[in-house]
N, C-alpha and C positions, 0 to 999 in steps of 0.2 A: 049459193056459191057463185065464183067470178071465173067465166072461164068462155070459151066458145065450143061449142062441139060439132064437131066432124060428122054429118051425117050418116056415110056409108061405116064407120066404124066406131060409132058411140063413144070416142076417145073426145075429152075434154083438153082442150088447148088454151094454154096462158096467152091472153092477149102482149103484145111486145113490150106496151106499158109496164105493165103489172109483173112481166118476168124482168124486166129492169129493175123493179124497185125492191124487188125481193135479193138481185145480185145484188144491192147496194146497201141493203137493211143488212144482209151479211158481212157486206165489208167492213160497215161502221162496227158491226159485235167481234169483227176481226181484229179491226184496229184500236177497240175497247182492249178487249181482252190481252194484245200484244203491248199497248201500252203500260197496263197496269203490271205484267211480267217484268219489262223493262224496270219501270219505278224501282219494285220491290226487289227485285233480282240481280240489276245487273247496276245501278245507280250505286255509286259509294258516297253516301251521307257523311259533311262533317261532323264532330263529335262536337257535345255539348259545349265544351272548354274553347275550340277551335271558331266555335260560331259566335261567342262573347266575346274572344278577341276582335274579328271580325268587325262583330257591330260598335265595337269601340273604338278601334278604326278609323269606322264610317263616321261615327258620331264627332270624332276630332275631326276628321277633314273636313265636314259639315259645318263645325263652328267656325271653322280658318278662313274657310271659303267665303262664310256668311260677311266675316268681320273686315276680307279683304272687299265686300260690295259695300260694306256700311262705308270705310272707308274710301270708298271711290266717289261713293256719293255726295259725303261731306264734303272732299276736295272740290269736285265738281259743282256745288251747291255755291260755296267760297267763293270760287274763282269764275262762275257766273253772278253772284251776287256786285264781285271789284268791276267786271266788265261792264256792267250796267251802270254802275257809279259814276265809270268815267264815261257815260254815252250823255248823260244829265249833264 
């Protein structure tokens, strides 16, 4: 066992160490346990239908977004390719 004892009264004392780490091994199964209450308890999950909207969405802004870099690129690509034309 881990501990130190008190001579005159045979009583075991936690080193300051070891009684830290045991306040903290608590706190973490504290903030375990309050998180997981949270999630399931107090959390209001989208519904199935609300989350395929959602990702279809994402998925349209994603392509737009994509198509407005394709597009930038090209441009840019052009309009360095004229620039150099006329440096020759």
């Amino acid at each position: 066992s881990s501990g130190l004892q008190n001579q005159e009264s045979w009583v075991r004392v936690l080193p300051p160490v070891l009684n830290n780490f045991r306040q903290k091994q608590m706190g973490i199964v504290k903030y375990s346990k309050e998180s997981y209450d949270e999630l399931v308890n107090k959390v209001s999950w989208p519904s199935w239908n609300e989350l395929q909207n959602s990702a279809i969405v994402v998925s349209i802004a994603s392509l737009i977004i994509a198509m407005v870099v394709f597009l930038m690129d090209i441009s840019f690509e052009n309009i360095l390719n004229l620039f150099y034309k006329l440096l020759n």
